[in-house]
C-alpha positions in Angstrom: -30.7 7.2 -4.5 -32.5 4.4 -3.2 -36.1 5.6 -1.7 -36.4 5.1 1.9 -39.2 3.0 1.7 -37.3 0.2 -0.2 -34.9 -0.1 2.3 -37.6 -0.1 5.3 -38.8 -3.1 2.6 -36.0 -4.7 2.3 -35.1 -5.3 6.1 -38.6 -6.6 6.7 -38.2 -8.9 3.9 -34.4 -8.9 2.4 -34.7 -12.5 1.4 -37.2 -11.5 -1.3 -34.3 -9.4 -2.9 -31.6 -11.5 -5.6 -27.9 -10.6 -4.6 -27.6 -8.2 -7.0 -30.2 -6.2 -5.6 -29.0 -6.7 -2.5 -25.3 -5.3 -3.8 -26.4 -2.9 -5.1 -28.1 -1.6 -1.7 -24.2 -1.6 -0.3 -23.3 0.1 -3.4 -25.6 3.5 -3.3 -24.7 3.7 0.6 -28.1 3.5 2.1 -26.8 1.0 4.8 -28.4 1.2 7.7 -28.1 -0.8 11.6 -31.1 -2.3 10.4 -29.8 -3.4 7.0 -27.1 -4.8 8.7 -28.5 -6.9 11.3 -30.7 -8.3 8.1 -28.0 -9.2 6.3 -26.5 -11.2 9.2 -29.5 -13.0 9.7 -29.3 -14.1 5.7 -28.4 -17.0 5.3 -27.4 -17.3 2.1 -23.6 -16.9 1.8 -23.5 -14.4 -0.8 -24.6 -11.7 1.6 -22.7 -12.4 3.9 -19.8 -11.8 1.7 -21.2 -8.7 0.9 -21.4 -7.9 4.6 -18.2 -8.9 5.5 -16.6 -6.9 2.5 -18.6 -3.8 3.4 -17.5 -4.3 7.2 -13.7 -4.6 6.0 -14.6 -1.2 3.7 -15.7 0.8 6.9 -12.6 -0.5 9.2 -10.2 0.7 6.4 -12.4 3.6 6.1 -11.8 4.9 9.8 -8.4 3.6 9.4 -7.4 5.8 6.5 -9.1 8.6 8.6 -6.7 8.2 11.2 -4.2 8.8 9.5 -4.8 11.9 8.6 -4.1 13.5 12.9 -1.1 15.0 11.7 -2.6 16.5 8.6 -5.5 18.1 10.4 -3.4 19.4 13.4 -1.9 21.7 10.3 -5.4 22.3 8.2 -6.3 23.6 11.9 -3.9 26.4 11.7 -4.9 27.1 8.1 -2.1 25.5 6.3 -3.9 24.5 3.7 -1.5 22.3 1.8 0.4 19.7 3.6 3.0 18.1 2.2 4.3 14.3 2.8 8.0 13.6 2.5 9.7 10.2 2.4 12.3 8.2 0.5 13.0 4.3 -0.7 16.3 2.8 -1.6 18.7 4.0 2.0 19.6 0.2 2.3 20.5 -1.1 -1.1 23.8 -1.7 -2.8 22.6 -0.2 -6.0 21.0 2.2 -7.5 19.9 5.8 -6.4 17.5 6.5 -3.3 14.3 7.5 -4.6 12.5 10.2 -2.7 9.0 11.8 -3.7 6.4 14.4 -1.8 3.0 14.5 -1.9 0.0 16.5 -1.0 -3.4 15.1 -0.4 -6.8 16.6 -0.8 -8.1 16.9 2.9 -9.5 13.4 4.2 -9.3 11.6 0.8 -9.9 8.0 0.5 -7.2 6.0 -0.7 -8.0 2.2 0.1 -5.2 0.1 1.9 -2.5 3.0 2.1 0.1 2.1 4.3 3.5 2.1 4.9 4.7 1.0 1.2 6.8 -2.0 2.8 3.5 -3.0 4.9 1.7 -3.6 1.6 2.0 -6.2 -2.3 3.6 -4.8 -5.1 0.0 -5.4 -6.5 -1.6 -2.8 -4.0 1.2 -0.4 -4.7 1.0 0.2 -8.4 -2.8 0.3 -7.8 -2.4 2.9 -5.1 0.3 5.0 -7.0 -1.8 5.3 -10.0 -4.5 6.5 -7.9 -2.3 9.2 -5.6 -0.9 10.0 -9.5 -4.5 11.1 -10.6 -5.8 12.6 -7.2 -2.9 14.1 -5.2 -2.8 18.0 -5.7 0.8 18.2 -6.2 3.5 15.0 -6.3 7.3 15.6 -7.4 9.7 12.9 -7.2 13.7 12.9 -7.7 16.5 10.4 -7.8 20.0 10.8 -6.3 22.1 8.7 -8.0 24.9 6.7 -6.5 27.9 8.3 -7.6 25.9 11.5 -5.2 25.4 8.7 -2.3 29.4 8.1 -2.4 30.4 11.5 -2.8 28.1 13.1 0.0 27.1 10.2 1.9 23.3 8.3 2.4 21.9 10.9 4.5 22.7 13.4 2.9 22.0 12.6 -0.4 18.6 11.3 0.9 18.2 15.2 2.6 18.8 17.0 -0.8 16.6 14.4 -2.4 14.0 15.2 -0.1 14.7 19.4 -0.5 14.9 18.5 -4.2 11.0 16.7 -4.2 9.5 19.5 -1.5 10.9 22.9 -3.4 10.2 20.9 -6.9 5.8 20.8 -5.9 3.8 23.0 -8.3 1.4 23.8 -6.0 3.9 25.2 -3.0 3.5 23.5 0.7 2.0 25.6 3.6 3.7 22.4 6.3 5.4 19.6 5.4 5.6 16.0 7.2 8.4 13.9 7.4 9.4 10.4 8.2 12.0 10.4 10.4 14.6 12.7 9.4 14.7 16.6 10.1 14.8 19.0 7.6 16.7 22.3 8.7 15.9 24.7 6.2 12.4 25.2 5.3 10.4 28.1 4.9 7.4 26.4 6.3 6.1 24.6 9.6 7.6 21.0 9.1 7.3 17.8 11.5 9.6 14.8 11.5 7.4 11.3 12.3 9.5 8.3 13.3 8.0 5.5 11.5 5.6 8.7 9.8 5.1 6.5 6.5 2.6 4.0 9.3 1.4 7.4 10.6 0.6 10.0 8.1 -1.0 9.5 4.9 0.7 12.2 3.1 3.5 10.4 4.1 2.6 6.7 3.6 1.2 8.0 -0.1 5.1 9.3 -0.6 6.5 6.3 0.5 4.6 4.6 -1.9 5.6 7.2 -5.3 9.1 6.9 -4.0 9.2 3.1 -4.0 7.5 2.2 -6.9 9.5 4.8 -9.1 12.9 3.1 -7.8 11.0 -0.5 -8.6 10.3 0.4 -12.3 13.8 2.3 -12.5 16.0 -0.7 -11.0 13.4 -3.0 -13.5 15.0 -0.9 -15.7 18.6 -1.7 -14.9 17.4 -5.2 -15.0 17.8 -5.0 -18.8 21.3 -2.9 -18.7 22.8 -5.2 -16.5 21.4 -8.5 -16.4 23.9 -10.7 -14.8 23.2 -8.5 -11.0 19.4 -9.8 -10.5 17.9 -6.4 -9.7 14.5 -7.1 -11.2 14.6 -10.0 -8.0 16.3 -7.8 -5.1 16.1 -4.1 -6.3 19.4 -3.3 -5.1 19.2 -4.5 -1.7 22.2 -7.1 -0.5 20.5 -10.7 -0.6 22.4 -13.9 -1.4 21.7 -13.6 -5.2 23.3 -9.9 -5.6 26.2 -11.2 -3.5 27.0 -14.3 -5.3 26.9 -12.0 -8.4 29.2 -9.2 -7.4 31.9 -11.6 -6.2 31.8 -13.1 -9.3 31.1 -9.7 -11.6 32.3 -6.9 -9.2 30.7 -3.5 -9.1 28.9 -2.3 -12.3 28.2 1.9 -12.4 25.2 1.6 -10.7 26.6 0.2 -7.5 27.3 2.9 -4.4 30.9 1.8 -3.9 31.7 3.6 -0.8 29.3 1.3 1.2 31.2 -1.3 3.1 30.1 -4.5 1.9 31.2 -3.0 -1.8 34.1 -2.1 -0.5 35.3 -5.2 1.6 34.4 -7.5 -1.0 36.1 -6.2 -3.9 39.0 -5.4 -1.8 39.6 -8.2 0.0 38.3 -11.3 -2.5 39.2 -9.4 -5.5 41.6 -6.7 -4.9 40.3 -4.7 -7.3 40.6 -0.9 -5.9 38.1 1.9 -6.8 
């Protein structure tokens, strides 16, 4: 801890101090108005870096915050442990949906969480590592696509999401959901519409669920080569197209959705 004297010194005088002093300030969190205003009025463009990155720390600070309403609407009823619920993978014409649920520690911190479309590929292995060594509880599944043809998308993305919420080793007092409504739980729930922007159990689901379906379709990447999925993940673009008219489905495609369907029916005639 820095004593309070040398920070009264250091805003009377902070050009006195080398950078790394002056970092080092921001780093053991003794930052005060009049630090601040100091540091603005350096001219020296190294602290003003620091300044701006500690400004864009404290906005993401009280924006992570936020996102925790829903969370403390339940800790406020003394449900302890609230779970997030979301899935990746609805849209794609291969490959399972992933789904995954997650419970935070109250208020924690987890830099740049979002909505796991809303953020790099880079931010979300970063982030999943870090929800992988701080969450209380995470369980993911997979529902593989011969499930999404038999039962349909939604439904396979419901049991997926039963599947992740029942599978939690420490058990869920409420759950959060994104969108969807989830009929039979033993426990408060509340479906978000666009709760992956909203929530951070949420959003930190979103993010286990996508990056799991990532490395998995990575994976298929390898088994089937000739489809691209290391490019599109399963999702319908150009590439994947061009390569299914020439190829046709392989066992990892969901052939009871339409485009499937009317392309191998129509421009091959090949039935399933």
């Amino acid at each position: 801890m820095i004593p309070q004297k040398m920070v009264k010194k250091v805003v009377n005088d902070i050009k006195k101090y080398t950078i790394k002093q002056v970092e080092e300030f921001f780093a053991q969190g003794q930052v005060t108005e009049e630090f601040l205003s100091a540091c603005a009025n350096d001219t020296r463009k190294a602290v003003g870096t620091l300044l701006r990155r500690y400004q864009r720390e404290q906005a993401d600070r009280k924006r992570v915050a936020e996102l925790y309403s829903f969370e403390r609407e339940f800790w406020a009823k003394g449900c302890e442990f609230v779970a997030g619920v979301d899935e990746a993978g609805r849209g794609p014409l291969a490959g399972p949906v992933s789904v995954a649920a997650v419970i935070l520690p109250h208020d924690l911190y987890l830099p740049k969480i979002n909505d796991s479309k809303k953020i790099s590929a880079k931010v979300r292995e970063e982030l999943y590592d870090e929800i992988m060594a701080k969450a209380i509880a995470v369980k993911a599944a997979f529902v593989d696509a011969k499930t999404i043809d038999r039962v349909n998308i939604y439904q396979a993305t419901i049991n997926g999401m039963y599947e992740s919420i029942f599978g939690l080793e420490q058990e869920a007092n409420a759950v959060l959901i994104d969108a969807v409504k989830l009929e039979n739980l033993n426990v408060p729930s509340l479906s978000i519409i666009k709760g992956d922007a909203k929530s951070a159990s949420i959003a930190a689901a979103s993010i286990i669920a996508k990056v799991n379906r990532d490395r998995l379709m990575d994976q298929y990447d390898k088994e089937y080569p000739q489809y691209g999925f290391a490019h599109h993940k399963g999702y319908g673009t150009a590439e994947h197209i061009a390569a299914l008219r020439q190829y046709g489905p392989c066992p990892i495609h969901r052939q009871s959705f339409e485009p499937i369907r009317s392309m191998v029916d129509i421009e091959m005639n090949v039935p399933f």
